[in-house]
TISE-113327 format. One record per residue (C-alpha): x, y, z. Coordinates in Angstrom, 2 decimals, padded with zeros to 5 digits, m for minus. Example, Ala and Ser with C-alpha at 12.3 -4.5 7.8 and 13.67 -1.06 7.14 Angstrom:
BEGIN
<r u="012.30" v="m004.50" w="007.80"/>
<r u="013.67" v="m001.06" w="007.14"/>
END
This chain:
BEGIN
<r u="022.17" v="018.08" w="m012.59"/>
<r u="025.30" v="016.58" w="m011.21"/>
<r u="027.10" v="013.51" w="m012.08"/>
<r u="025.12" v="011.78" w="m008.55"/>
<r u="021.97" v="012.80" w="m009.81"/>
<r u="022.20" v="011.60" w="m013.44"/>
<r u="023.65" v="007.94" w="m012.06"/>
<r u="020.64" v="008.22" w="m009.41"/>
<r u="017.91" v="009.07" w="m011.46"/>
<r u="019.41" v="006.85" w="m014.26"/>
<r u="018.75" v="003.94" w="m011.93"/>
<r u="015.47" v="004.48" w="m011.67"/>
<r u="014.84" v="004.70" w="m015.31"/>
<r u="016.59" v="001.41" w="m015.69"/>
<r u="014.60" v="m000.21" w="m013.13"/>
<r u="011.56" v="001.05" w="m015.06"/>
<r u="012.00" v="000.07" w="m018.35"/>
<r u="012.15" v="m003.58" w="m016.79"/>
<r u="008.85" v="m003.31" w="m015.29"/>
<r u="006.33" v="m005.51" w="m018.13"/>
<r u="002.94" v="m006.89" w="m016.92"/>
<r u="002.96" v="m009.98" w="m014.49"/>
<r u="007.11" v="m008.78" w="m013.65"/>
<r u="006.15" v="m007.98" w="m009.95"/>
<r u="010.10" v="m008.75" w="m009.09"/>
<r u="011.31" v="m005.76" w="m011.36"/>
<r u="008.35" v="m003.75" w="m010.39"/>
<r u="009.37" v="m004.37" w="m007.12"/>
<r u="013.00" v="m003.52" w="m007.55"/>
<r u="011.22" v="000.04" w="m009.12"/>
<r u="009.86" v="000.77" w="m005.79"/>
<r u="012.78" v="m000.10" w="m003.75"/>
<r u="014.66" v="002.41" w="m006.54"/>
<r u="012.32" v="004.95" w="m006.08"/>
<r u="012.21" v="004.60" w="m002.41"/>
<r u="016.04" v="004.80" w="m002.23"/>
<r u="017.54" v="008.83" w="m000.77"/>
<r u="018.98" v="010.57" w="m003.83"/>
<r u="017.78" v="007.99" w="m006.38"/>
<r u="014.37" v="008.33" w="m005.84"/>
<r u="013.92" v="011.92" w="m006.97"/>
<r u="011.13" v="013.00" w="m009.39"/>
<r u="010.05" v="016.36" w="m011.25"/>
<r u="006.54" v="016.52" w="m010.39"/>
<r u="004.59" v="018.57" w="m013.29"/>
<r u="002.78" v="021.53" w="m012.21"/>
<r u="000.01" v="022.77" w="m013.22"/>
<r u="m001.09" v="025.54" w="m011.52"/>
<r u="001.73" v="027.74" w="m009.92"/>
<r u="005.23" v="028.04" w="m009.24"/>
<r u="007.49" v="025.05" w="m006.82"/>
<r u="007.33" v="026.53" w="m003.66"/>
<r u="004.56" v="028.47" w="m004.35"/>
<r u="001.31" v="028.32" w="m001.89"/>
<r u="m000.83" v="027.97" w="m004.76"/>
<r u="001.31" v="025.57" w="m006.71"/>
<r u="m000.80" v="022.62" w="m007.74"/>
<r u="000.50" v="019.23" w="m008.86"/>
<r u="m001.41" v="017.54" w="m011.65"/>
<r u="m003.79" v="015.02" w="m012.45"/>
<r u="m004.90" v="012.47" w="m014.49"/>
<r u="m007.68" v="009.53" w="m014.16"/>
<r u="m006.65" v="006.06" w="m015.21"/>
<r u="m009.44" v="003.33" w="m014.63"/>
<r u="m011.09" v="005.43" w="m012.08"/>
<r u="m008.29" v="006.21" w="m010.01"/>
<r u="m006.31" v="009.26" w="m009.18"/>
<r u="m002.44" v="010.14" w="m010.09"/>
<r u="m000.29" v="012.87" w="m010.04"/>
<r u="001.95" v="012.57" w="m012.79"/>
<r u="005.69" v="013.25" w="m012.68"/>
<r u="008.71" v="012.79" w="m014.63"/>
<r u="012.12" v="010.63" w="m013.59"/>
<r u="015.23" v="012.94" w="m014.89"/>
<r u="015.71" v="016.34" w="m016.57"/>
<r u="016.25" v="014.51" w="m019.96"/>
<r u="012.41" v="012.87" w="m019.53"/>
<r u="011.15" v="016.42" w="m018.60"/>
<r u="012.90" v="017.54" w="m021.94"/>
<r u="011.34" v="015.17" w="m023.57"/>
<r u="007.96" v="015.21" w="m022.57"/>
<r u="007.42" v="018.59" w="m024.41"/>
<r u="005.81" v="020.27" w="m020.46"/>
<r u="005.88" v="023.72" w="m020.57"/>
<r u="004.87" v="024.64" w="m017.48"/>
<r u="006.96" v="024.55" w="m013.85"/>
<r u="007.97" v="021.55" w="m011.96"/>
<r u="009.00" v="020.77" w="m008.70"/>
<r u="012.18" v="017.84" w="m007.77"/>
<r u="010.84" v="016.24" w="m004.92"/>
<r u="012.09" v="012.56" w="m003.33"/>
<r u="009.65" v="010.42" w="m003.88"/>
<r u="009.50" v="009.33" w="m000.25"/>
<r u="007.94" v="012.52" w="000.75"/>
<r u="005.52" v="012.85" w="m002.46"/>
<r u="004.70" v="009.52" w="m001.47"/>
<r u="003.52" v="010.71" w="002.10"/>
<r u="001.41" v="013.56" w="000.86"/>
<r u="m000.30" v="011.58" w="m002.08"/>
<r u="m001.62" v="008.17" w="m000.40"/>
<r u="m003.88" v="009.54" w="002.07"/>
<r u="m005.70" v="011.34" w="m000.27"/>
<r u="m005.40" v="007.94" w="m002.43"/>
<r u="m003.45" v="009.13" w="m004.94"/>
<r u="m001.08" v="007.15" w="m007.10"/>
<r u="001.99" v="008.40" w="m008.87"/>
<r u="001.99" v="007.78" w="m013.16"/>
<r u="005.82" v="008.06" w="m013.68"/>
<r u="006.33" v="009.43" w="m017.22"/>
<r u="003.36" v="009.16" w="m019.00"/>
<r u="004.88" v="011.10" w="m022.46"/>
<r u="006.99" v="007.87" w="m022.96"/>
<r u="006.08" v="004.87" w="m025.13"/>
<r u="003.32" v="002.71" w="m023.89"/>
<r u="002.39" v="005.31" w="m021.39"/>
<r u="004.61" v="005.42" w="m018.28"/>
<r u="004.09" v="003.34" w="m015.24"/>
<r u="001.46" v="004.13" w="m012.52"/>
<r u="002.39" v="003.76" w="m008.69"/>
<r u="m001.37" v="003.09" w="m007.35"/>
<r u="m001.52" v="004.77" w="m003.88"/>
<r u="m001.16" v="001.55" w="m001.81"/>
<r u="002.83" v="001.13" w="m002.62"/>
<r u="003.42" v="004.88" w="m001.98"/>
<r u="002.01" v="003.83" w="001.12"/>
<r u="004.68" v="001.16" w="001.48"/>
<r u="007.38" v="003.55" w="000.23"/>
<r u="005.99" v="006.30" w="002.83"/>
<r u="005.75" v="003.58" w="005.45"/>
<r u="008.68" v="001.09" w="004.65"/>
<r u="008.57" v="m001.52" w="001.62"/>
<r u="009.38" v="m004.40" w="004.28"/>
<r u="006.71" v="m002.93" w="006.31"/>
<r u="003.93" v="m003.94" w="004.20"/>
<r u="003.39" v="m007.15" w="001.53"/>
<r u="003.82" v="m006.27" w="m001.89"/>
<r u="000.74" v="m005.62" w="m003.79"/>
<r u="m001.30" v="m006.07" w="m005.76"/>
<r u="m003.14" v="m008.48" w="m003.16"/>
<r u="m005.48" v="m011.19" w="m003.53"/>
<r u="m007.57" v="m011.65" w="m000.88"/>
<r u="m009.84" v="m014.31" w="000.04"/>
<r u="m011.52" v="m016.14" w="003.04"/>
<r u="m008.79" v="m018.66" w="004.43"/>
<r u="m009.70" v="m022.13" w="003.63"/>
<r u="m007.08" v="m023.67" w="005.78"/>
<r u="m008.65" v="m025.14" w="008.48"/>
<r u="m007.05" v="m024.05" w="012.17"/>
<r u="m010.05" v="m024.48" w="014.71"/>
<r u="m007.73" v="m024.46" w="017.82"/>
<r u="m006.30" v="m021.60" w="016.76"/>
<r u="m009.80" v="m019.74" w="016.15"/>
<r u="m011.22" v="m021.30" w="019.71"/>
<r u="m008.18" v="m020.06" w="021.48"/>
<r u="m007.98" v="m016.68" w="019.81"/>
<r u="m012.09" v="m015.95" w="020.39"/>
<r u="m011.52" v="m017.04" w="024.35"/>
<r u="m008.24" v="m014.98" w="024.56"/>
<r u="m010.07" v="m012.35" w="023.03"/>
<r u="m013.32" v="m012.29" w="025.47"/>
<r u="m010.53" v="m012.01" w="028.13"/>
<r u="m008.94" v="m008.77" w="026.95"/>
<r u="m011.59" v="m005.99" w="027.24"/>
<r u="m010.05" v="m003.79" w="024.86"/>
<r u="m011.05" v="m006.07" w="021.93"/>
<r u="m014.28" v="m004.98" w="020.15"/>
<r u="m014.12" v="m007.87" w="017.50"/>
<r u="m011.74" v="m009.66" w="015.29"/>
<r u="m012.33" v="m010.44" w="011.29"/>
<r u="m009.98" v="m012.64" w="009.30"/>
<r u="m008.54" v="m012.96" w="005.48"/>
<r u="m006.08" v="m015.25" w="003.47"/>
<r u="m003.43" v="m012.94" w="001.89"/>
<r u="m001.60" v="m013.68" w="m001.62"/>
<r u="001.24" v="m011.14" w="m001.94"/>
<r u="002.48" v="m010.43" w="m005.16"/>
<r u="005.93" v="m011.41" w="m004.11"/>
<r u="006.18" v="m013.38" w="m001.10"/>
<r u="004.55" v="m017.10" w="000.92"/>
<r u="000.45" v="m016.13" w="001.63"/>
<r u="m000.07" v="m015.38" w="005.54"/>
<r u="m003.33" v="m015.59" w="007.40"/>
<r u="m004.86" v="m012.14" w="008.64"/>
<r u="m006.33" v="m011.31" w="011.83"/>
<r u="m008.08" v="m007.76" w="011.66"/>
<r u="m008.24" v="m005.98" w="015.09"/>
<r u="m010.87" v="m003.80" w="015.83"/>
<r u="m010.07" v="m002.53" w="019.52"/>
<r u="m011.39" v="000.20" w="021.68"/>
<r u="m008.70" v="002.45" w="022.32"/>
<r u="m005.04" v="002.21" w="021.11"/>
<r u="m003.60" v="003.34" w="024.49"/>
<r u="000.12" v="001.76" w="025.47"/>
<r u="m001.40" v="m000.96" w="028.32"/>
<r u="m004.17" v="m001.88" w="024.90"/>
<r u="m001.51" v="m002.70" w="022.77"/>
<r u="000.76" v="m005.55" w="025.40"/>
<r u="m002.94" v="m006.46" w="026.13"/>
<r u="m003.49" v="m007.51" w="022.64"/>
<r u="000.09" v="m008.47" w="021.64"/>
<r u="m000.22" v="m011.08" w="024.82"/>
<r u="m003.95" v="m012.48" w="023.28"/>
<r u="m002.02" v="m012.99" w="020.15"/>
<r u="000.93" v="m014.83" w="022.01"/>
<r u="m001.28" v="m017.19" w="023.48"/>
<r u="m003.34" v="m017.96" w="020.68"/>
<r u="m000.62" v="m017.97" w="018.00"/>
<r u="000.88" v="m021.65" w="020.28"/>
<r u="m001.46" v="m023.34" w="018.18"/>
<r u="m000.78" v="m022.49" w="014.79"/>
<r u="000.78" v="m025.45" w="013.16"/>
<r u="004.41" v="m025.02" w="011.77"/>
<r u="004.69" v="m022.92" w="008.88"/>
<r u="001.08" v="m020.89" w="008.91"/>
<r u="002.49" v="m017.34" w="009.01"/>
<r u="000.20" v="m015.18" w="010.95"/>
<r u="m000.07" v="m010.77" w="010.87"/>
<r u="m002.38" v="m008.19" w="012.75"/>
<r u="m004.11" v="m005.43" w="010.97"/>
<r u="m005.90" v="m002.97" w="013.12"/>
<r u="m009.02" v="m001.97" w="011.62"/>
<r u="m009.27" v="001.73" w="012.51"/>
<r u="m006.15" v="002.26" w="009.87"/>
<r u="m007.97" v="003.72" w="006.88"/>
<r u="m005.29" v="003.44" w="004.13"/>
<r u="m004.40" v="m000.22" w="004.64"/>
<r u="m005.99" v="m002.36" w="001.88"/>
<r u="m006.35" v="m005.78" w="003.72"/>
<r u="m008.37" v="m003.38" w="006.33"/>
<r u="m010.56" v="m002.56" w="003.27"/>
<r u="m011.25" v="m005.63" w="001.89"/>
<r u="m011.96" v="m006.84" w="005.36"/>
<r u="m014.51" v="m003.96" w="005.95"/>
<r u="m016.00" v="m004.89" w="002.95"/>
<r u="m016.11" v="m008.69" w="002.39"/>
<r u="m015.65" v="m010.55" w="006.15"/>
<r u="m017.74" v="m010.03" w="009.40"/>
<r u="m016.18" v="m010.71" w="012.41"/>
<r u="m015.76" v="m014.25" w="013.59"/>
<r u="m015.48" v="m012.63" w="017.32"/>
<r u="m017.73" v="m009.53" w="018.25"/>
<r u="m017.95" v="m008.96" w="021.79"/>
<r u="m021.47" v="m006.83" w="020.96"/>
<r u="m022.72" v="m009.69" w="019.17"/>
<r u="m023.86" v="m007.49" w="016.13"/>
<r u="m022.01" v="m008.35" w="013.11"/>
<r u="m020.85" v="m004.94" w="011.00"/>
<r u="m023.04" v="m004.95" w="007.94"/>
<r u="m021.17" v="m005.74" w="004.60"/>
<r u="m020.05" v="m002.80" w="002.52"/>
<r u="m019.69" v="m002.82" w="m001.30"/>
<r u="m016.38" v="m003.87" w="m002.26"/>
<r u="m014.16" v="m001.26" w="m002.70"/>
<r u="m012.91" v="m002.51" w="m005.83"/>
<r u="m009.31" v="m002.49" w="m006.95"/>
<r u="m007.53" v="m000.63" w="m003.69"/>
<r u="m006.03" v="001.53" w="m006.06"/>
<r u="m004.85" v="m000.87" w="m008.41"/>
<r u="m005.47" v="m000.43" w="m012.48"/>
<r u="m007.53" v="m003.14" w="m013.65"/>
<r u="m006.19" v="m002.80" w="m017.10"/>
<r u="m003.56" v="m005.11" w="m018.59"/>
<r u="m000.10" v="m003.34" w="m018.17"/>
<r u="m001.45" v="m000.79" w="m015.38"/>
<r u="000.52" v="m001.31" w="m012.13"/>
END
């Protein structure tokens, strides 16, 4: 490895021996590591083939009943970890795009002391996608108690006004790292060009009576892999639905990815 490399994926390792339970900040600062080009290089152990190889297969391991691919973070933590069989040095950005839609999370040394770290699938998600992109996880998500009637009456007639709109849900996110925004989940009919200004302009009108400070987002329901969309799928019906036949609740899918076990991230 050169000199680069070593310094790259010696940043990473430093990052990741900050990372203790309840640190979201220097678990965050991991995934902004990970996600940077060079530094963000891993040896993904194989267990089935050769790298390259059409038949190469990464492997896995089960950790609260969900999925990783496990992987080492420098040449001197594949010495160490005693694996015997190939390996392939990928950046993590493009691991990260081939495990999350399969919901698979990354376990990032899992020879060393206290077991590695795990990446659940949703923040390879925001690495694939963009860290800024996306709030930092894990989420809590709730019904918003803060009370914006106006907001909701102007939104609902706004919405019966713009055809492509099927019906709209809403949540009360708590990022990890950040201030809590309200959620407005769009479920629309087609995602054509003249949909989208049709439903950016229903939000502009409606969004005038927000009071100061109420940060507002959009999540479109039809994206599969976006965990605010799941809990909304699962836990709200819509507070608009231009068929007037509320979705029927779903059991929670619990967790989003995310280890339930103290220390799991």
């Amino acid at each position: 490895m050169s000199a680069g490399g070593t310094a790259a994926a010696g940043q990473v390792e430093h990052m990741l021996r900050q990372v203790t339970p309840g640190r979201y900040d220097a678990y965050e600062a991991l995934l902004r590591a990970l996600a940077t080009p060079a530094a963000g290089q891993v040896w993904m152990l194989l267990w089935h083939g050769q790298a390259g190889s059409p038949d190469a297969r990464y492997g896995r391991m089960e950790v609260d009943g969900h999925s990783y691919a496990p992987c080492v973070t420098s040449a001197q933590e594949l010495s160490a970890s005693g694996w015997s069989r190939s390996c392939e040095v990928v950046d993590t950005v493009e691991i990260a795009r081939a495990l999350y839609p399969d919901h698979y999370g990354l376990w990032l040394n899992p020879h060393a002391p206290g077991g590695g770290v795990g990446v659940p699938w949703p923040d390879l998600r925001r690495i694939a996608l963009g860290l800024d992109r996306h709030p930092a996880g894990p989420l809590r998500l709730s019904e918003p108690a803060v009370e914006v009637p106006q907001f909701y009456a102007l939104l609902t007639q706004a919405a019966h006004r713009t055809p492509v709109v099927r019906s709209l849900r809403r949540a009360w996110v708590q990022p990890a790292l950040g201030a809590p925004y309200l959620a407005v989940g769009l479920d629309v009919y087609d995602a054509s060009p003249q949909s989208v200004e049709a439903v950016r302009a229903m939000m502009r009108q409606a969004v005038a009576a927000l009071p100061d400070g109420l940060p507002v987002s959009t999540v479109v329901m039809s994206d599969v892999h976006d965990p605010v969309v799941l809990w909304l799928r699962a836990h709200a019906r819509p507070f608009y639905d231009r068929e007037a036949h509320a979705a029927p609740a779903q059991a929670p899918a619990g967790g989003y990815g995310y280890p339930s076990a103290p220390g799991r991230y």
